[in-house]
Kinemage of the C-alpha trace (Angstrom):
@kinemage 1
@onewidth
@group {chain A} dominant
@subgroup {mainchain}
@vectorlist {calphas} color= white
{ca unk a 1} P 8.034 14.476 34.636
{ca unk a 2} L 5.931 13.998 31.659
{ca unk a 3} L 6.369 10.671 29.038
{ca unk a 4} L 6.857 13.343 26.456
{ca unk a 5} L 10.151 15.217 27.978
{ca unk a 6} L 11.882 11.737 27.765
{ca unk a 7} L 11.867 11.684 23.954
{ca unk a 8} L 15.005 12.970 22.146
{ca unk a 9} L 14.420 14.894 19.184
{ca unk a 10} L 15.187 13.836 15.573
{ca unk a 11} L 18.556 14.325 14.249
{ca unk a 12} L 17.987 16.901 11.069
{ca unk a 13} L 21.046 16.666 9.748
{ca unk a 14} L 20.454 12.842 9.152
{ca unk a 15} L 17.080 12.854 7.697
{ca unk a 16} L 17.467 15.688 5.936
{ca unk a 17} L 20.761 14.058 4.444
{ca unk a 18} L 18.687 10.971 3.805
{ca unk a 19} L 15.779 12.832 1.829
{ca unk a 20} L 18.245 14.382 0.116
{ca unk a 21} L 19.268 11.049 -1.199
{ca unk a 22} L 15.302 10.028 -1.941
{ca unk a 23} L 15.226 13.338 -3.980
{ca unk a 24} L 17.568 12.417 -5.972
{ca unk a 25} L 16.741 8.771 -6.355
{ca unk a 26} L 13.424 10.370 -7.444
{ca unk a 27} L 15.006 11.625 -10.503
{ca unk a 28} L 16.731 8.525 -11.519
{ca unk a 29} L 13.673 6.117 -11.068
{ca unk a 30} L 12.033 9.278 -13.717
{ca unk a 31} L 14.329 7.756 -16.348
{ca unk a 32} L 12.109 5.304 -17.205
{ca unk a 33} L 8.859 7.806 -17.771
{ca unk a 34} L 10.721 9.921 -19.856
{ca unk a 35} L 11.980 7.124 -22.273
{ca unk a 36} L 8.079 6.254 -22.353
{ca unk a 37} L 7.049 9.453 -23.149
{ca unk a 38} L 9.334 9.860 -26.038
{ca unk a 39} L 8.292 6.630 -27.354
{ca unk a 40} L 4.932 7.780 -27.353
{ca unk a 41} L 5.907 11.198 -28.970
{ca unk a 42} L 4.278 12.784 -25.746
{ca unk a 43} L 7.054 15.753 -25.990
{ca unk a 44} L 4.881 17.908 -23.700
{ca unk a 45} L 5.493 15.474 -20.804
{ca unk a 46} L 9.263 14.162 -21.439
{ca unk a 47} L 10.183 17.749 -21.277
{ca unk a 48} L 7.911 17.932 -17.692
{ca unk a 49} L 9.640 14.666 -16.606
{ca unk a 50} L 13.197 15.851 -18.070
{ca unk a 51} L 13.134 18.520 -16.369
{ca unk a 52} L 12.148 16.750 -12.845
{ca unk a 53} L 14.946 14.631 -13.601
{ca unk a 54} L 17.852 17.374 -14.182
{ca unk a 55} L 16.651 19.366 -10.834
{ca unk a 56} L 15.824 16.118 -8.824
{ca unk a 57} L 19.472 14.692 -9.258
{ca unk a 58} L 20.932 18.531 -8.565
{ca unk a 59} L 19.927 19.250 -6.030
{ca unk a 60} L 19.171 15.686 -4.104
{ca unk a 61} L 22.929 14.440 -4.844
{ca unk a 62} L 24.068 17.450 -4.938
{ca unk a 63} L 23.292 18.164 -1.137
{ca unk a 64} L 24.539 14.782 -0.143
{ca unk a 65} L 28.160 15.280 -1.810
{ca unk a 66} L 28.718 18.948 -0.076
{ca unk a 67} L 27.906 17.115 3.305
{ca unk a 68} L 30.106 15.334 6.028
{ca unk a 69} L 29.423 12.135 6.895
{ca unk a 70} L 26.674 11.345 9.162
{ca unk a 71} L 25.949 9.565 11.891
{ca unk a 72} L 23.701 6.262 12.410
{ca unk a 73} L 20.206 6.792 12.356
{ca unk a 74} L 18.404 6.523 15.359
{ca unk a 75} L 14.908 4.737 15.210
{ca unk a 76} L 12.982 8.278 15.428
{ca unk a 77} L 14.895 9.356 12.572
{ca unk a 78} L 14.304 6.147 10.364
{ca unk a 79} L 10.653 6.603 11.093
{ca unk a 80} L 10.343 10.475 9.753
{ca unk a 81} L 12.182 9.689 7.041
{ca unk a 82} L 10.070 7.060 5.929
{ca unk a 83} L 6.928 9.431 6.493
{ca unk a 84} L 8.351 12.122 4.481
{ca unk a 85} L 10.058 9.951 1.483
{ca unk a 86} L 6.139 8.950 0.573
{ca unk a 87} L 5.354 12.550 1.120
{ca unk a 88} L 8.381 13.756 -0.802
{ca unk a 89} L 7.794 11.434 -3.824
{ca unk a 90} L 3.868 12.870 -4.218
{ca unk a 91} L 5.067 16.309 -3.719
{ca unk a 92} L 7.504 16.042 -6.494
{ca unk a 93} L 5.394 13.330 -8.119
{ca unk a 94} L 2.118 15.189 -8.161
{ca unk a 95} L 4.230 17.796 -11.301
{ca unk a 96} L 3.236 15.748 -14.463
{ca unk a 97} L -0.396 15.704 -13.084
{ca unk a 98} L -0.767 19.724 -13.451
{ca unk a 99} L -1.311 20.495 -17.060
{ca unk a 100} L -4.414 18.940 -16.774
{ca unk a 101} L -5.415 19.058 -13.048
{ca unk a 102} L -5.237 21.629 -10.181
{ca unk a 103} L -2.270 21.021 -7.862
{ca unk a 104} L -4.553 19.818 -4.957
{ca unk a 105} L -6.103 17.250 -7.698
{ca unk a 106} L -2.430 16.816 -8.973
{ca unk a 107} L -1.011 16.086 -5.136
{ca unk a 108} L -4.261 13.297 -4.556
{ca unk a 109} L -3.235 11.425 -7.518
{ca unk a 110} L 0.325 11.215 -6.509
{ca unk a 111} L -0.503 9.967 -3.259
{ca unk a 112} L -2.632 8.339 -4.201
{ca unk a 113} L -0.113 6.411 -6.725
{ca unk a 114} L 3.099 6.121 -4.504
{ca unk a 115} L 0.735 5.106 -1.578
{ca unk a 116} L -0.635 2.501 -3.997
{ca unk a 117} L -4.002 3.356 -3.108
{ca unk a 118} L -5.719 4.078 -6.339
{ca unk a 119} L -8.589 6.411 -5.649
{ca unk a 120} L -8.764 8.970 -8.428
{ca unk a 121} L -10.246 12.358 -9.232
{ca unk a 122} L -9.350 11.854 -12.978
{ca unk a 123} L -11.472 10.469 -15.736
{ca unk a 124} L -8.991 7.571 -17.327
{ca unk a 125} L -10.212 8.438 -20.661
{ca unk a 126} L -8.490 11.407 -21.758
{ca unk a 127} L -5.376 11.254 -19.515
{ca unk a 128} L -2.546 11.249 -21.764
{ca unk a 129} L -0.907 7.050 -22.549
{ca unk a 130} L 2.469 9.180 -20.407
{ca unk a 131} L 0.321 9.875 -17.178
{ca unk a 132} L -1.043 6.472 -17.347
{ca unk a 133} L 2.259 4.988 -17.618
{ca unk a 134} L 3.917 7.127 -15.032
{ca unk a 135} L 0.381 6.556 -12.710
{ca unk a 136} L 0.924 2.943 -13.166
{ca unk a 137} L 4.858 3.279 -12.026
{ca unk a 138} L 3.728 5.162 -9.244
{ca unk a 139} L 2.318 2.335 -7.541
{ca unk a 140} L 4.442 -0.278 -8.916
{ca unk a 141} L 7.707 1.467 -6.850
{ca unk a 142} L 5.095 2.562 -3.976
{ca unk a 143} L 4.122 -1.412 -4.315
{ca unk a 144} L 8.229 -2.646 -4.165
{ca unk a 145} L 8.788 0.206 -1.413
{ca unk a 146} L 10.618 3.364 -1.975
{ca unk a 147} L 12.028 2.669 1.425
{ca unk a 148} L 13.823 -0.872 -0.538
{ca unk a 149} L 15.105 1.173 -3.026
{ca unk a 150} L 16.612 3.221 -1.080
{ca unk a 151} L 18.445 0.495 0.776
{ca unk a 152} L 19.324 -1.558 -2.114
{ca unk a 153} L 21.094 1.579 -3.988
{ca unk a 154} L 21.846 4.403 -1.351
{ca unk a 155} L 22.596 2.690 2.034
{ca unk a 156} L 25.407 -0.140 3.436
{ca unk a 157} L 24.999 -2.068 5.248
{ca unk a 158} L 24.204 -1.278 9.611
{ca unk a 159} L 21.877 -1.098 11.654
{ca unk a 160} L 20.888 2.175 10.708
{ca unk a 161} L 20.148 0.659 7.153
{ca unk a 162} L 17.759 -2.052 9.210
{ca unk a 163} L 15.999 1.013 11.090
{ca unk a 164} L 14.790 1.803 7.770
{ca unk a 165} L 13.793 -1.329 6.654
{ca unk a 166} L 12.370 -2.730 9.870
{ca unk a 167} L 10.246 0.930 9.905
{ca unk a 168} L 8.698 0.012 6.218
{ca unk a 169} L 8.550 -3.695 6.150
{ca unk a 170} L 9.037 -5.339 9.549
{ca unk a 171} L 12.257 -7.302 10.562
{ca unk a 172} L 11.593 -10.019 8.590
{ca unk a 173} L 15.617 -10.741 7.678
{ca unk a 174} L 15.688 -13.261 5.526
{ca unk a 175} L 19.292 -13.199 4.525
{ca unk a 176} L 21.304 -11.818 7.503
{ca unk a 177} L 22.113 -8.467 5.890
{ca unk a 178} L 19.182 -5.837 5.182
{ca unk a 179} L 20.664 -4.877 1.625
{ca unk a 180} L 20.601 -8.549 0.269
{ca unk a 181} L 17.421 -9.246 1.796
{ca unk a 182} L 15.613 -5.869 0.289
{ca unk a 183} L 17.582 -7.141 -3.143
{ca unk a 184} L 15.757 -11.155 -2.555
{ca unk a 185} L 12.213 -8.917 -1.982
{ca unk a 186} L 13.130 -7.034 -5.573
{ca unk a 187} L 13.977 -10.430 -7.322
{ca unk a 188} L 10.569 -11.455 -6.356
{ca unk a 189} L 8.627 -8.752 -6.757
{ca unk a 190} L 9.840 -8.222 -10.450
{ca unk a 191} L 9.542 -11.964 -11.251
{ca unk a 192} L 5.993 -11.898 -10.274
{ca unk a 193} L 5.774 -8.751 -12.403
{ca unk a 194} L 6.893 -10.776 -15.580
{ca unk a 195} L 5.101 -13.452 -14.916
{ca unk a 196} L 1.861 -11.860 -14.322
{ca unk a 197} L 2.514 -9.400 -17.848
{ca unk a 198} L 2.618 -12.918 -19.743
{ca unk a 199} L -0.246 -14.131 -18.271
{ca unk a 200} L -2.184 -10.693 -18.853
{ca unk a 201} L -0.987 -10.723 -22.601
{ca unk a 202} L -2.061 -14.341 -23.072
{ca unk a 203} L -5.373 -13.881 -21.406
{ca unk a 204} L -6.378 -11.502 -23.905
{ca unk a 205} L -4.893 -7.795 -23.194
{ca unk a 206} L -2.894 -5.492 -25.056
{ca unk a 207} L 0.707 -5.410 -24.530
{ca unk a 208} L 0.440 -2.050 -23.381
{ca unk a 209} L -2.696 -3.075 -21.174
{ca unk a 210} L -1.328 -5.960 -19.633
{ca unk a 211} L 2.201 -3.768 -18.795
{ca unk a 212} L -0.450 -1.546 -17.208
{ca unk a 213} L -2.375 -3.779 -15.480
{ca unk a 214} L 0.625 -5.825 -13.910
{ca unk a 215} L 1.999 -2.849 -12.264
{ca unk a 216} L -1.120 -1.874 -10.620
{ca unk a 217} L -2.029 -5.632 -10.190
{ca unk a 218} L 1.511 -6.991 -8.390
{ca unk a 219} L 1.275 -3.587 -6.090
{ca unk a 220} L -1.838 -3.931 -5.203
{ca unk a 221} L -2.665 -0.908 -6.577
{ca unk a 222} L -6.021 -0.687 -8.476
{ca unk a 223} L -5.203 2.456 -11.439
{ca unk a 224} L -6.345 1.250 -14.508
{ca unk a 225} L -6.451 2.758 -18.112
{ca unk a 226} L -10.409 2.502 -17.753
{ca unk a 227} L -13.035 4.145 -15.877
{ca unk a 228} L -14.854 0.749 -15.042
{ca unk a 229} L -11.591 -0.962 -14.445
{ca unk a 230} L -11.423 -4.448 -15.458
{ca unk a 231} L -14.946 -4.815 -16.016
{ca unk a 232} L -14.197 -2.899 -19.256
{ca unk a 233} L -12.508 -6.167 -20.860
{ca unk a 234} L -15.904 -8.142 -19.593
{ca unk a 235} L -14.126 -11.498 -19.752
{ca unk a 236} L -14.436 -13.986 -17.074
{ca unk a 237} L -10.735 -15.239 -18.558
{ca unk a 238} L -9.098 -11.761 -17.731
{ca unk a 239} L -10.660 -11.088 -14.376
{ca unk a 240} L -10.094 -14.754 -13.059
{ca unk a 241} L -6.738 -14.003 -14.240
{ca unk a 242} L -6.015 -10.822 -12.681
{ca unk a 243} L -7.359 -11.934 -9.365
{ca unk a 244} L -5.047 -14.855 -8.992
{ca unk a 245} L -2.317 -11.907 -9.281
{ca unk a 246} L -3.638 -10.056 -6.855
{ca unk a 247} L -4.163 -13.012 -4.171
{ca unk a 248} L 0.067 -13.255 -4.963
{ca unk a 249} L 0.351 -9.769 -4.759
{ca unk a 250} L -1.209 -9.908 -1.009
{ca unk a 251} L 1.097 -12.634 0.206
{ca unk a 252} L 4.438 -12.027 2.192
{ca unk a 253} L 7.010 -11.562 0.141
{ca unk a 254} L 9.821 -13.003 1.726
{ca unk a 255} L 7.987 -15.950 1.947
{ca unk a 256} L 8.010 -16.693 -1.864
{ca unk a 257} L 11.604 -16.706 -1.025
{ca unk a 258} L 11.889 -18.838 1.721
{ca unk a 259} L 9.935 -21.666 0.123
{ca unk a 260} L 11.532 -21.284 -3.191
{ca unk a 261} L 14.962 -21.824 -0.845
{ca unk a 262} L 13.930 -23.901 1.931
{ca unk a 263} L 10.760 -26.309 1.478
{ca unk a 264} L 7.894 -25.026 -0.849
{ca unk a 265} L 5.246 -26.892 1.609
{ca unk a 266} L 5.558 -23.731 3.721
{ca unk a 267} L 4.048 -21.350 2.199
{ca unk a 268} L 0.691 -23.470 2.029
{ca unk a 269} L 1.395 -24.076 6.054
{ca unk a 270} L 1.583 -20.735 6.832
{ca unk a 271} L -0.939 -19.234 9.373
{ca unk a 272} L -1.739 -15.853 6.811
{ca unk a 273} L -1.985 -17.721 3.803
{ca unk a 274} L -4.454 -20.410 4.781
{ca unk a 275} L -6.812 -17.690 6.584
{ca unk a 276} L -6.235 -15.236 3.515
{ca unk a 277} L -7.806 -18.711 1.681
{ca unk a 278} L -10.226 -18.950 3.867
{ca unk a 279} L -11.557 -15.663 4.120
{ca unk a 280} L -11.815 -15.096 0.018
{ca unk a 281} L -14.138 -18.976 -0.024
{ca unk a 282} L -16.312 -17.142 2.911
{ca unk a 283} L -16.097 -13.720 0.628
{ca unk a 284} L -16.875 -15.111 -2.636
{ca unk a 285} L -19.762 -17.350 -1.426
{ca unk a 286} L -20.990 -14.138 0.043
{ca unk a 287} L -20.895 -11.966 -2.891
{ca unk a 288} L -22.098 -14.983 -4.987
{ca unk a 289} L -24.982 -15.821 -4.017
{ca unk a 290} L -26.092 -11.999 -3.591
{ca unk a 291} L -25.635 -11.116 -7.226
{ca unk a 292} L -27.683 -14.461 -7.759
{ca unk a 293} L -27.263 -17.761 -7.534
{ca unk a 294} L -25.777 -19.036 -11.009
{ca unk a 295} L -22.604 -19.898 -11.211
{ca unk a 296} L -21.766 -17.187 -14.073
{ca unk a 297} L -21.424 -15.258 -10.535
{ca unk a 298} L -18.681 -17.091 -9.265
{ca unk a 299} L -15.713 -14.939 -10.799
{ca unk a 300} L -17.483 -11.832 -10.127
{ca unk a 301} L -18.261 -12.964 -6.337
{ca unk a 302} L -14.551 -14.289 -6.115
{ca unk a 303} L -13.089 -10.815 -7.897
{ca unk a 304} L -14.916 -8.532 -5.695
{ca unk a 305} L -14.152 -10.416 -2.634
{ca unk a 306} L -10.278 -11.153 -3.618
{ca unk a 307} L -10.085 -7.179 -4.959
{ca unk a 308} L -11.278 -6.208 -1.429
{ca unk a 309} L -8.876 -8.038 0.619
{ca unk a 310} L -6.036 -7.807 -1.282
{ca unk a 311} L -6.655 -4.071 -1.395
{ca unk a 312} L -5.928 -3.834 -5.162
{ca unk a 313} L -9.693 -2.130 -5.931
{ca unk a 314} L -10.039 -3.036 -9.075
{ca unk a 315} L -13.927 -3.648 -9.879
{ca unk a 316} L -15.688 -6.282 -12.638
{ca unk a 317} L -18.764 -4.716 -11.023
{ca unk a 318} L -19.975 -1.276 -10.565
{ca unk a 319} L -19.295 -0.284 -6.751
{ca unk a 320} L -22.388 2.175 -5.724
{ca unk a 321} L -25.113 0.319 -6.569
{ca unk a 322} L -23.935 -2.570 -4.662
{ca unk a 323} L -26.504 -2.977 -1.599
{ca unk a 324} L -25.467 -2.125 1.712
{ca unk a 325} L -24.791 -5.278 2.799
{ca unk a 326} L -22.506 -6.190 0.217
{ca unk a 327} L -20.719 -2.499 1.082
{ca unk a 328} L -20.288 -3.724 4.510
{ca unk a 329} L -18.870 -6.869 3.724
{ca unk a 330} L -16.191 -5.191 1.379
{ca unk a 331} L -15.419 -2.957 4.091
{ca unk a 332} L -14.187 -5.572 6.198
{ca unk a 333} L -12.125 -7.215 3.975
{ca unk a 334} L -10.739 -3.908 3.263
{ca unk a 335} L -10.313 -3.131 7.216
{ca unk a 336} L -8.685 -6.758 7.269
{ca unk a 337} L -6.176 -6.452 4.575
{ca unk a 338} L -3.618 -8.934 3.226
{ca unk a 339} L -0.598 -10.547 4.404
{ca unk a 340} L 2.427 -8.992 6.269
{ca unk a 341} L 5.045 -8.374 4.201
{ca unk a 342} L 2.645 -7.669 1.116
{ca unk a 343} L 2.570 -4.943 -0.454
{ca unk a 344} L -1.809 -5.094 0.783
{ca unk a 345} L -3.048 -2.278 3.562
{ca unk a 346} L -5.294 -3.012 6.377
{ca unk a 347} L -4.043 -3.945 9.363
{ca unk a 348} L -2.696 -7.011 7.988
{ca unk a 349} L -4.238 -10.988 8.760
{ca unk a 350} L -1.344 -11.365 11.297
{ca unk a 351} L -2.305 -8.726 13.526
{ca unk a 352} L -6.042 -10.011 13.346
{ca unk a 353} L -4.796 -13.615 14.167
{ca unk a 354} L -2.846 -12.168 17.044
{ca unk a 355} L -6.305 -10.330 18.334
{ca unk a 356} L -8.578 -13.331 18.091
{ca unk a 357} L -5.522 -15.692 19.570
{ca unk a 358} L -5.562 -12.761 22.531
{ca unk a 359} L -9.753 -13.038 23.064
{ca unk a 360} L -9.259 -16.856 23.473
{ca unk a 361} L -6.603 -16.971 26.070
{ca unk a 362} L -8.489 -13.781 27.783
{ca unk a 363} L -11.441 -16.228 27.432
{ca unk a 364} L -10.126 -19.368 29.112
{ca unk a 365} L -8.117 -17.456 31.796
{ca unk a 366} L -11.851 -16.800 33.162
{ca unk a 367} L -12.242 -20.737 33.416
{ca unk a 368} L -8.919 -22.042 34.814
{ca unk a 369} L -7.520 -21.347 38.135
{ca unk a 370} L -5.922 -17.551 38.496
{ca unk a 371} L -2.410 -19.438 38.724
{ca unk a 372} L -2.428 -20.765 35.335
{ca unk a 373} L -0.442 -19.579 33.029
{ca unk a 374} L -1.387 -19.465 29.244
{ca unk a 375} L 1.000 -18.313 26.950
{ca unk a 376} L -0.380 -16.011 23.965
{ca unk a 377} L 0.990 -18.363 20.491
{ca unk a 378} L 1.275 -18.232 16.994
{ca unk a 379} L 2.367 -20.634 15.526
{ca unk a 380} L 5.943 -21.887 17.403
{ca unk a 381} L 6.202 -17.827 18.129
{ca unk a 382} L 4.874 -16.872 21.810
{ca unk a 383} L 3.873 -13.280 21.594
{ca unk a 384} L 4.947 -11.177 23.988
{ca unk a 385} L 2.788 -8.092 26.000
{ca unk a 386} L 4.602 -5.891 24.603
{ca unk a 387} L 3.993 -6.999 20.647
{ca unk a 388} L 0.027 -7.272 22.395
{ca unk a 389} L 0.504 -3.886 23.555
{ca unk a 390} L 1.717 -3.112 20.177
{ca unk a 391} L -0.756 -4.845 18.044
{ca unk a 392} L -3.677 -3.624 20.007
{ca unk a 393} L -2.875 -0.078 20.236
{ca unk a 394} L -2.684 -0.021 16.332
{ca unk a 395} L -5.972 -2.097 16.134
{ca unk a 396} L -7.610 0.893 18.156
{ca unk a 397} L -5.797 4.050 16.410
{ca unk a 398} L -6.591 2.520 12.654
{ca unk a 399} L -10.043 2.189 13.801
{ca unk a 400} L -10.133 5.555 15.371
{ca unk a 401} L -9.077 7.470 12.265
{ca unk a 402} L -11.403 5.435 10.568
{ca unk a 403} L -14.563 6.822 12.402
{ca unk a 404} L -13.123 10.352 12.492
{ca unk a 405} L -12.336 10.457 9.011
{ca unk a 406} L -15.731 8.678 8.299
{ca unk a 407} L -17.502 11.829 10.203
{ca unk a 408} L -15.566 14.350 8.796
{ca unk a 409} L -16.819 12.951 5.302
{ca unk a 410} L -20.550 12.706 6.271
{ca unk a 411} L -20.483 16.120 7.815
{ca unk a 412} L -18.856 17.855 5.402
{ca unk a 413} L -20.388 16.111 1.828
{ca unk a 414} L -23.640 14.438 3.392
{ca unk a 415} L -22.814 11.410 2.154
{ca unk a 416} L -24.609 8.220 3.535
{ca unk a 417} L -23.102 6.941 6.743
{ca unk a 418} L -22.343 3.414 4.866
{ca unk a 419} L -20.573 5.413 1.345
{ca unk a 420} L -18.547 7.750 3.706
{ca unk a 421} L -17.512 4.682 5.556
{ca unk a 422} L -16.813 3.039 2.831
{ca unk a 423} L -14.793 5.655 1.074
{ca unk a 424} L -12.708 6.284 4.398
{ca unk a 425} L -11.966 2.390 4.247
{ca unk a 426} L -10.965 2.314 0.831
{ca unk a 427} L -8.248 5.405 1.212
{ca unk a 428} L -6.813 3.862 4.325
{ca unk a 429} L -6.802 0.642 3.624
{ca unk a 430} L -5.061 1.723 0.391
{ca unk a 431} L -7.401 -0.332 -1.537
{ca unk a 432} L -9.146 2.418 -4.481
{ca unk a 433} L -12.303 1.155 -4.282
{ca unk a 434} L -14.885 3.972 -4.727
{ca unk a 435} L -18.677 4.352 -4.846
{ca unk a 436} L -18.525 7.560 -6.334
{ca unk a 437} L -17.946 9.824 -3.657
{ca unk a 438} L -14.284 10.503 -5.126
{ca unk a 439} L -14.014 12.961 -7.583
{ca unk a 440} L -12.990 16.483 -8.844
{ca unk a 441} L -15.807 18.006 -7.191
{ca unk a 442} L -14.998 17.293 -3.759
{ca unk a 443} L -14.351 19.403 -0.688
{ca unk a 444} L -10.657 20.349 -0.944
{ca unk a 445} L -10.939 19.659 2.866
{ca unk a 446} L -12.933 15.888 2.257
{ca unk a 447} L -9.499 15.589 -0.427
{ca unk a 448} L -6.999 16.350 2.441
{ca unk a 449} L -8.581 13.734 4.489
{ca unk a 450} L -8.465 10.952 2.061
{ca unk a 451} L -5.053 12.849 1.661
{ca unk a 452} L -3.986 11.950 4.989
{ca unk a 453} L -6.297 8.519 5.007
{ca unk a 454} L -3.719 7.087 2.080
{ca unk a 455} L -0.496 8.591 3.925
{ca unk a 456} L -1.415 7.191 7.020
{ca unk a 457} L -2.434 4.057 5.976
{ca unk a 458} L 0.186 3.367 3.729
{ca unk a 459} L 3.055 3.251 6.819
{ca unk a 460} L 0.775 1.883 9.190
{ca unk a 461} L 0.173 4.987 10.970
{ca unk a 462} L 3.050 5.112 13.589
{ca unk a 463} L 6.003 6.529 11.273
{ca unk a 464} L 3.351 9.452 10.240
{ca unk a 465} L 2.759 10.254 13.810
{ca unk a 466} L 6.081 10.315 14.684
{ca unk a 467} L 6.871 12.601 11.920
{ca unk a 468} L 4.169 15.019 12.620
{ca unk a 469} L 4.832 15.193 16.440
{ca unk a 470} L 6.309 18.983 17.309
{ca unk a 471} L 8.443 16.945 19.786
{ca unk a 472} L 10.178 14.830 17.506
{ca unk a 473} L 11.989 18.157 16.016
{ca unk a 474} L 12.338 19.998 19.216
């Protein structure tokens, strides 16, 4: 009997009870661009997003209060509806887009948004103050986690309501009930947003800049209402600035919590932030000494380096002319990512800590005696084979839809191996970062790569798989 004919199916009535529930939180979250737009006097678009609104709520509420009662999710069902809430959202999402894009333009800049990725097709100059606003909220609810949302205002308590947070976030329970921690992660995320809009304003942007810039910065998102990012502001104030948001931006969230609450020493003893730390000094010693040694090329060296890592992709610094070296080095921070927890992509600093920790002991099991036992550690948690298992076999498929993605690109554009790499990186690592090859001119099939690149990477692969599986319908 194959592995496969001991999976049961998906439940449809319970995700499709659930989207139905996202749908219409869709259209409540669209309050907020619609108010914007009328400020603005942008009429074309509050009638685009008023009409998303009425229709969202409709029919998304509406098909949850003509149902029964449902039953608990089971974990397969958590996971696809995770997958398809993203998907969902930058279906729906990708509407304001079309008056001045093709759908398939329309649908990558959605994703792109609610995946907080950042790659565009779009030139940021004559998109409309509404689609910059609603581009910016995109990432800045992709960034606090639709999946949150939807626990903190749909869901009660269970364990079905942990399913779907564990599937999103991890089971970091911080409070002993999923709802109230989701609400502790909001309370953070939106004081950091304040905070950081302050800072913006005083460091010398616009109001409506610095709203902008927070919600891509705190997300780790990377849109921005220029085409050369923050290097448009060229102010060694406002970039130093911005990347001490984005280091925050890449740290665990509930650990801002925990040491707020508990003892504020740990969050400068934990394992991820000290080699986050350590991997931007490395980084920015890299990058600044290669654009020259003089210390004016410290921020720059420490931006690029932090907007790598932290997978925000903003740039001080134009990205393609950058020399191949310096492209491989950002790739790797990109590949790395930020903390677990974060709202950063990559395959996260704990999972590489839990990699190298696994090369030592498979190191010094060679020079001990075969009975010795050495557990695999980190920190005062002992990792079992199964999380190795776990850990590994994600290492391998991220990498593995790297290079085949990668391919696909050279093949198809005939890009450089090193841009096409870098590219693929960027979309799924979620970081933005481009060196060009990005645009509206692109393959439609290169776009449905970096499509599936910024889906995939955005929910760490698994819940996508699952979703996409014929057997977990059938």
């Amino acid at each position: 009997m194959k592995i496969s004919d001991h999976i049961r199916p998906a439940n449809w009535h319970s995700v499709l009870f659930q989207l139905a529930g996202a749908l219409g939180l869709f259209g409540i979250l669209t309050i907020v661009p619609l108010i914007v737009s009328i400020i603005l006097g942008e009429f074309l678009y509050a009638r685009i997003f008023g009409i998303l609104i009425v229709s969202t709520i409709t029919i998304g509420f509406g098909w949850r209060r003509f149902t029964p009662s449902i039953s608990p999710m089971k974990l397969t069902d958590a996971l696809i509806v995770t997958a398809l809430v993203y998907l969902i959202f930058s279906l729906v999402g990708a509407i304001p887009f079309l008056p001045v894009k093709p759908f398939l333009d329309s649908l990558f800049e959605a994703v792109s948004g609610f995946t907080t990725t950042g790659l565009s097709t779009m030139d940021e100059s004559i998109i409309p103050y509404s689609l910059h606003f609603f581009r910016a909220y995109a990432q800045w609810l992709g960034g606090m986690g639709i999946i949150v949302l939807s626990l903190a205002i749909l869901l009660r308590p269970g364990k079905s309501a942990f399913k779907l947070y564990s599937s999103e976030f991890g089971e970091t329970n911080i409070l002993g009930s999923v709802v109230s921690t989701a609400k502790a992660v909001i309370k953070v995320y939106l004081t950091l947003t304040v905070v950081g809009f302050l800072a913006f304003y005083l460091a010398g942007m616009s109001p409506f800049s610095a709203l902008i810039h927070i919600m891509t910065t705190i997300p780790t998102g990377g849109f921005s209402l220029y085409s050369d990012s923050i290097g448009h502001y060229n102010s060694p104030v406002i970039s130093f600035t911005v990347t001490i948001f984005m280091i925050l931006g890449a740290i665990s969230f509930p650990l801002y919590y925990i040491s707020v609450k508990e003892d504020f020493r740990r969050f400068f003893r934990d394992h991820q932030v000290q080699t986050l730390l350590l991997l931007i000094l490395v980084g920015t010693l890299i990058f600044s000494l290669t654009f020259g040694s003089s210390f004016s090329n410290v921020v720059p060296g420490l931006f690029q380096t932090s907007t790598a890592i932290t997978t925000t992709g903003f740039n001080t610094v134009p990205t393609g002319p950058l020399s191949d070296g310096n492209k491989f080095v950002t790739v790797i921070l990109m590949i790395v990512g930020g903390g677990t927890g974060s709202t950063a992509g990559g395959i996260k600093i704990f999972r590489l800590l839990i990699l190298l920790a696994m090369i030592r002991v498979v190191f010094f099991r060679t020079l001990l005696p075969r009975e010795a036992k050495l557990p695999l550690k980190f920190g005062n948690l002992t990792v079992t084979g199964e999380e190795v298992e776990s850990i590994f076999s994600f290492f391998v498929a991220y990498l593995t839809i790297l290079v085949l993605s990668t391919m696909i690109v050279v093949w198809v554009e005939g890009f450089s191996l090193i841009d096409s790499l870098f590219e693929v990186a960027s979309a799924e690592g979620t970081v933005g970062m481009s060196v060009g090859i990005t645009s509206s001119s692109l393959n439609p099939f290169t776009k449905l790569v970096l499509i599936l690149n910024m889906w995939l990477g955005r929910l760490e692969i698994i819940p996508v798989l699952v979703a996409l599986y014929p057997k977990s319908w059938r």
